[in-house]
MARPAGU-147765 format. One record per residue (C-alpha): residue number from 0; residue in one letter; x, y, z. Coordinates in Angstrom, 2 decimals, always signed. Example, Ala and Ser with C-alpha at 12.3 -4.5 7.8 and 13.67 -1.06 7.14 Angstrom:
! MARPAGU-147765
<atom k="0" r="a" xx="+12.30" yy="-4.50" zz="+7.80"/>
<atom k="1" r="s" xx="+13.67" yy="-1.06" zz="+7.14"/>
This chain:
! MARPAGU-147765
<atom k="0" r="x" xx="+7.55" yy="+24.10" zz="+10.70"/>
<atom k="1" r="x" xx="+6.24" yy="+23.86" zz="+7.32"/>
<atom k="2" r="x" xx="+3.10" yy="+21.55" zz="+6.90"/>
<atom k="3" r="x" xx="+0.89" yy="+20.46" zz="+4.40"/>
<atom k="4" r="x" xx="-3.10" yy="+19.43" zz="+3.74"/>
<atom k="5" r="x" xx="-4.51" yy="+17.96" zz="+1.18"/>
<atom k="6" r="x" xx="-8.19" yy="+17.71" zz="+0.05"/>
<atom k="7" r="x" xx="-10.62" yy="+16.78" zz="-2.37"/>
<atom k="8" r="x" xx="-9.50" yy="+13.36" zz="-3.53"/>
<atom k="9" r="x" xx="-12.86" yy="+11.26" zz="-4.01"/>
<atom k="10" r="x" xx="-14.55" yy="+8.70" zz="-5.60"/>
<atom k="11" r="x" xx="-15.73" yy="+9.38" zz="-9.14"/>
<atom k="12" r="x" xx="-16.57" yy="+8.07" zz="-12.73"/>
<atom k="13" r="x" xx="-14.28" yy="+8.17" zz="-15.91"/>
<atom k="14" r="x" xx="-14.68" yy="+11.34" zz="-18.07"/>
<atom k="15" r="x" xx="-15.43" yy="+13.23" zz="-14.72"/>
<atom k="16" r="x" xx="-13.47" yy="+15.87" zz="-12.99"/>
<atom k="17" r="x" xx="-12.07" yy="+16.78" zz="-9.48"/>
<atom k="18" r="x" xx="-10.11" yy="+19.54" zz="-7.70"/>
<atom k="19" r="x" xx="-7.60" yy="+18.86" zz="-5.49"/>
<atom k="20" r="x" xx="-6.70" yy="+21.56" zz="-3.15"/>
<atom k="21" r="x" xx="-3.42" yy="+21.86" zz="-0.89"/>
<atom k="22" r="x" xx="-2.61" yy="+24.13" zz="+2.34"/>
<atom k="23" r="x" xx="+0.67" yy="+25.12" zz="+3.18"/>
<atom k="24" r="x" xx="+1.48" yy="+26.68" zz="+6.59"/>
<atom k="25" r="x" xx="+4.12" yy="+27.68" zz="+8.12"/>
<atom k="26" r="x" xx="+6.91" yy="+29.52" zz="+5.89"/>
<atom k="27" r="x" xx="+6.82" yy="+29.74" zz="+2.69"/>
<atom k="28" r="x" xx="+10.09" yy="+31.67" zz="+1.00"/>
<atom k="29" r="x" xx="+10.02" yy="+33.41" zz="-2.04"/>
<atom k="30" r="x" xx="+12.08" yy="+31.01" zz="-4.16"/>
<atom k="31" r="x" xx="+9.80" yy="+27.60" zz="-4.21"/>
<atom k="32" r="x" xx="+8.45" yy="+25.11" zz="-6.16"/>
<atom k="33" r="x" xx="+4.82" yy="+23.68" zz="-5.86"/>
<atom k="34" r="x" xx="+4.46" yy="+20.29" zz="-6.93"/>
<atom k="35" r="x" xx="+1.78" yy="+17.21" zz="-7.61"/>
<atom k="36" r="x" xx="+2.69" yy="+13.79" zz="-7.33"/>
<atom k="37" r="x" xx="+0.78" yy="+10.56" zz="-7.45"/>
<atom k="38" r="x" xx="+1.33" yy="+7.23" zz="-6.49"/>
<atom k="39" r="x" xx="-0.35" yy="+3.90" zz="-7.45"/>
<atom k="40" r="x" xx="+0.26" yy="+0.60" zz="-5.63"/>
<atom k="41" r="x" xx="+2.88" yy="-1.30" zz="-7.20"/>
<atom k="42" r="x" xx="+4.44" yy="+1.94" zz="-9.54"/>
<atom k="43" r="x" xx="+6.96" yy="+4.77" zz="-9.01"/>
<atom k="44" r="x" xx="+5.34" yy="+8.07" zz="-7.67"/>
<atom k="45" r="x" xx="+5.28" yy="+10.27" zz="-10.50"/>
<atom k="46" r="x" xx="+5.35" yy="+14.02" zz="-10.86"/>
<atom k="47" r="x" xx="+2.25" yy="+15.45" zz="-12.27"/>
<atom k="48" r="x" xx="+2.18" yy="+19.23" zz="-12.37"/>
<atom k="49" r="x" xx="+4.80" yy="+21.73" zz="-11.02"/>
<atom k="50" r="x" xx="+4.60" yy="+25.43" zz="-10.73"/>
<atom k="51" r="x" xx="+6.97" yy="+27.96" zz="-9.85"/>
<atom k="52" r="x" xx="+7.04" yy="+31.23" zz="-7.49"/>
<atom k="53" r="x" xx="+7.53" yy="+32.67" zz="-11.13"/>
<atom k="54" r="x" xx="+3.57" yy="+31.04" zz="-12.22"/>
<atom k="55" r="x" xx="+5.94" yy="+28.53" zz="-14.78"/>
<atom k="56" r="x" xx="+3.91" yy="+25.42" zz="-15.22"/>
<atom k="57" r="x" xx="+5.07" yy="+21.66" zz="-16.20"/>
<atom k="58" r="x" xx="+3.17" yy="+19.31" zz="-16.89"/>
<atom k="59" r="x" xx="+3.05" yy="+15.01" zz="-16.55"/>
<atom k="60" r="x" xx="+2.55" yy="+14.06" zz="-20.91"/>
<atom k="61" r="x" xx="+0.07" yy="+11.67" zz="-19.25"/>
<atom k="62" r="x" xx="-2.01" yy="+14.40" zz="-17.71"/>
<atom k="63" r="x" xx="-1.34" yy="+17.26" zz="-20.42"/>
<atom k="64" r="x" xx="-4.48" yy="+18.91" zz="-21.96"/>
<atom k="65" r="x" xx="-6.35" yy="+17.10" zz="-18.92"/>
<atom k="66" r="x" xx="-4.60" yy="+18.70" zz="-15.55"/>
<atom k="67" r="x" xx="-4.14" yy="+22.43" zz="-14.54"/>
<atom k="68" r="x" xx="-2.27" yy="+23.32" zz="-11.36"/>
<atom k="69" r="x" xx="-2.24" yy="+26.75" zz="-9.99"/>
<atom k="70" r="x" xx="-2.02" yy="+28.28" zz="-6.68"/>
<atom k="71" r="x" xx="-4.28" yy="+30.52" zz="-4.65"/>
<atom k="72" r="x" xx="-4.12" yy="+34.42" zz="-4.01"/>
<atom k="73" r="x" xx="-2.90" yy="+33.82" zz="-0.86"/>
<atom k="74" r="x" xx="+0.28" yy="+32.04" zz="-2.55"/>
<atom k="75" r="x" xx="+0.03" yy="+29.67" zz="+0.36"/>
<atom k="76" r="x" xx="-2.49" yy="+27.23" zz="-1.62"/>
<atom k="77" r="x" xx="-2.27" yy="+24.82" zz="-4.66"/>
<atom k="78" r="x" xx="-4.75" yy="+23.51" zz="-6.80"/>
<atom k="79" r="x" xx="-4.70" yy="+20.96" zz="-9.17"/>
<atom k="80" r="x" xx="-8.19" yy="+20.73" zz="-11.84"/>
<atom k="81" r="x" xx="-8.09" yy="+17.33" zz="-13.11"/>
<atom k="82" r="x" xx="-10.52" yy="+17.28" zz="-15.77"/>
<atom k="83" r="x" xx="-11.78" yy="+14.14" zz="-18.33"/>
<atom k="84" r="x" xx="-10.33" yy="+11.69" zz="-15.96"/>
<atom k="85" r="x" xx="-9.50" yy="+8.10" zz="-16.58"/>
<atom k="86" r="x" xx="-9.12" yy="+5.20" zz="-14.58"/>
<atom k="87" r="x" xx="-5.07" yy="+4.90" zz="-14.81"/>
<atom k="88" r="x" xx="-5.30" yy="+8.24" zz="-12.83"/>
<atom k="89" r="x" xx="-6.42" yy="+6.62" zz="-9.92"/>
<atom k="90" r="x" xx="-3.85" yy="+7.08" zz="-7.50"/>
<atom k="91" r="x" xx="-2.85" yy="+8.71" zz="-3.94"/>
<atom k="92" r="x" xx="-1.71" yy="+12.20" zz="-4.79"/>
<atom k="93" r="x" xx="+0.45" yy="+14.08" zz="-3.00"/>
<atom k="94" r="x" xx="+1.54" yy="+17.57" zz="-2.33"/>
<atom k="95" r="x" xx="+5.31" yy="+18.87" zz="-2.38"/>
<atom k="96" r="x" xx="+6.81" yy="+22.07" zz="-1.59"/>
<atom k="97" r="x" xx="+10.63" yy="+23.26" zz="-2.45"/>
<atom k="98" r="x" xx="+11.92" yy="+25.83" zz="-0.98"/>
<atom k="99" r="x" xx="+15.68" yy="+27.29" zz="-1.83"/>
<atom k="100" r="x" xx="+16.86" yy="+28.43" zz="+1.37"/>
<atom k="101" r="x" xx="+20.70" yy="+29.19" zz="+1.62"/>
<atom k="102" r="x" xx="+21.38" yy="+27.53" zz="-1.75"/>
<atom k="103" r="x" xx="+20.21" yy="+24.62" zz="-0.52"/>
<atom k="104" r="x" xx="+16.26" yy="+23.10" zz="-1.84"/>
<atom k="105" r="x" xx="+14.34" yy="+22.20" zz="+1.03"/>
<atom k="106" r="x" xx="+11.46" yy="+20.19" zz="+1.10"/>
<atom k="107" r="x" xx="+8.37" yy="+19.09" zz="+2.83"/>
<atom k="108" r="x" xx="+4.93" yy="+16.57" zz="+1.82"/>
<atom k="109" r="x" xx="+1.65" yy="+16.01" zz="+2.85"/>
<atom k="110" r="x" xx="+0.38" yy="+12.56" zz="+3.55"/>
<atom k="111" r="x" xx="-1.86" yy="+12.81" zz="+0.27"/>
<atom k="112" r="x" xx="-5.30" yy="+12.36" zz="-0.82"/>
<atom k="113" r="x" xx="-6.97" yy="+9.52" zz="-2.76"/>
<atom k="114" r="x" xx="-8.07" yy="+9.55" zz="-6.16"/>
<atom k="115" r="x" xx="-10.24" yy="+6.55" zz="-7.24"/>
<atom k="116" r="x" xx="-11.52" yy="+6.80" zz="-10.77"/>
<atom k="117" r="x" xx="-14.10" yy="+3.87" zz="-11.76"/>
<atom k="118" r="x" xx="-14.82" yy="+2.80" zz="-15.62"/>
Protein backbone atom coordinates (compact mmCIF):
# COMPACT_ATOMS: atom_id res chain seq x y z
CA UNK A 1 0.00 0.00 0.00
CA UNK A 2 1.52 3.06 -1.23
CA UNK A 3 0.86 6.25 0.95
CA UNK A 4 1.68 9.67 1.00
CA UNK A 5 2.52 12.82 3.60
CA UNK A 6 2.74 16.04 3.04
CA UNK A 7 4.30 18.92 5.06
CA UNK A 8 5.30 22.32 5.33
CA UNK A 9 2.40 24.24 3.87
CA UNK A 10 2.03 27.49 6.17
CA UNK A 11 1.05 30.79 6.49
CA UNK A 12 3.37 33.40 5.02
CA UNK A 13 3.89 36.90 3.34
CA UNK A 14 4.29 37.68 -0.49
CA UNK A 15 7.94 37.67 -1.74
CA UNK A 16 8.59 34.89 0.95
CA UNK A 17 9.48 31.31 0.50
CA UNK A 18 8.45 27.77 1.73
CA UNK A 19 9.42 24.09 1.32
CA UNK A 20 7.10 21.63 0.92
CA UNK A 21 8.21 18.20 1.67
CA UNK A 22 6.41 14.77 0.69
CA UNK A 23 6.87 11.02 2.11
CA UNK A 24 6.18 8.16 0.16
CA UNK A 25 5.96 4.67 1.74
CA UNK A 26 5.27 1.71 0.72
CA UNK A 27 6.63 0.68 -2.92
CA UNK A 28 8.02 2.72 -4.97
CA UNK A 29 9.07 1.03 -8.62
CA UNK A 30 11.70 2.16 -10.65
CA UNK A 31 9.66 3.67 -13.49
CA UNK A 32 7.62 6.73 -11.67
CA UNK A 33 6.71 10.04 -11.83
CA UNK A 34 6.73 12.57 -8.85
CA UNK A 35 4.37 15.24 -9.15
CA UNK A 36 2.98 18.75 -7.45
CA UNK A 37 -0.37 19.85 -7.80
CA UNK A 38 -2.37 22.66 -6.31
CA UNK A 39 -5.77 23.46 -5.95
CA UNK A 40 -7.63 26.74 -5.17
CA UNK A 41 -11.34 26.93 -4.29
CA UNK A 42 -13.36 27.52 -7.21
CA UNK A 43 -10.31 26.51 -10.07
CA UNK A 44 -9.03 23.31 -11.73
CA UNK A 45 -6.11 21.60 -9.77
CA UNK A 46 -3.18 22.35 -11.68
CA UNK A 47 0.13 20.59 -12.14
CA UNK A 48 3.02 22.46 -10.80
CA UNK A 49 6.30 20.61 -10.98
CA UNK A 50 6.97 16.98 -12.16
CA UNK A 51 10.09 14.98 -11.98
CA UNK A 52 11.05 11.79 -13.29
CA UNK A 53 12.94 8.49 -11.91
CA UNK A 54 15.33 9.87 -14.75
CA UNK A 55 15.81 13.60 -12.43
CA UNK A 56 13.73 15.29 -15.79
CA UNK A 57 11.99 18.30 -14.42
CA UNK A 58 8.71 20.27 -15.77
CA UNK A 59 7.67 22.98 -14.70
CA UNK A 60 3.92 25.06 -14.21
CA UNK A 61 4.90 28.69 -16.66
CA UNK A 62 3.17 30.21 -13.61
CA UNK A 63 5.71 28.91 -11.15
CA UNK A 64 8.89 28.83 -13.56
CA UNK A 65 12.03 30.70 -12.29
CA UNK A 66 10.06 30.68 -8.80
CA UNK A 67 9.54 26.67 -7.96
CA UNK A 68 12.18 23.82 -7.80
CA UNK A 69 11.07 20.24 -7.14
CA UNK A 70 13.49 17.54 -6.41
CA UNK A 71 13.50 14.45 -4.46
CA UNK A 72 15.51 13.20 -1.52
CA UNK A 73 18.53 10.66 -1.38
CA UNK A 74 16.41 8.24 -0.20
CA UNK A 75 14.33 8.53 -3.62
CA UNK A 76 11.33 7.99 -1.41
CA UNK A 77 10.92 11.94 -0.72
CA UNK A 78 9.90 15.06 -2.79
CA UNK A 79 10.49 18.51 -2.29
CA UNK A 80 9.16 21.36 -3.77
CA UNK A 81 11.25 25.15 -2.91
CA UNK A 82 8.77 27.69 -3.68
CA UNK A 83 10.61 30.79 -3.60
CA UNK A 84 9.34 34.79 -4.21
CA UNK A 85 5.84 33.72 -3.63
CA UNK A 86 2.70 35.54 -4.51
CA UNK A 87 -0.64 35.53 -3.35
CA UNK A 88 -2.32 33.63 -6.53
CA UNK A 89 -0.12 30.72 -5.20
CA UNK A 90 -2.15 30.26 -2.36
CA UNK A 91 -3.60 27.03 -2.72
CA UNK A 92 -3.89 23.30 -1.19
CA UNK A 93 -1.02 21.42 -2.75
CA UNK A 94 -0.88 18.09 -3.27
CA UNK A 95 1.45 15.23 -3.80
CA UNK A 96 1.17 12.52 -6.72
CA UNK A 97 3.05 9.52 -7.46
CA UNK A 98 2.96 7.37 -10.95
CA UNK A 99 4.14 4.37 -11.05
CA UNK A 100 4.30 2.11 -14.50
CA UNK A 101 3.65 -1.23 -13.32
CA UNK A 102 2.79 -3.88 -16.07
CA UNK A 103 2.36 -1.18 -18.73
CA UNK A 104 -0.15 0.16 -16.92
CA UNK A 105 0.51 3.98 -14.76
CA UNK A 106 -0.59 3.62 -11.39
CA UNK A 107 -1.27 6.19 -9.10
CA UNK A 108 -1.69 7.32 -5.59
CA UNK A 109 -2.20 11.17 -3.57
CA UNK A 110 -1.83 12.59 -0.40
CA UNK A 111 -4.56 14.62 1.16
CA UNK A 112 -2.31 17.86 0.67
CA UNK A 113 -1.02 20.69 2.55
CA UNK A 114 -2.10 24.36 2.65
CA UNK A 115 -0.42 27.17 1.23
CA UNK A 116 -1.77 30.63 2.27
CA UNK A 117 0.21 33.51 0.89
CA UNK A 118 -0.97 37.10 2.30
CA UNK A 119 -0.20 40.58 0.35
Amino acid sequence: QVQLAESGGDLVQAGGSLRLSCFVTGTILSNNRMNWHRQAPGKQRELVASIDSGGSTNYAESVKGRFAISRGNAKNTVYLQMNSLKPEDTAAYLCHIEMLYGGRWRDYWGQGTQVTVSS
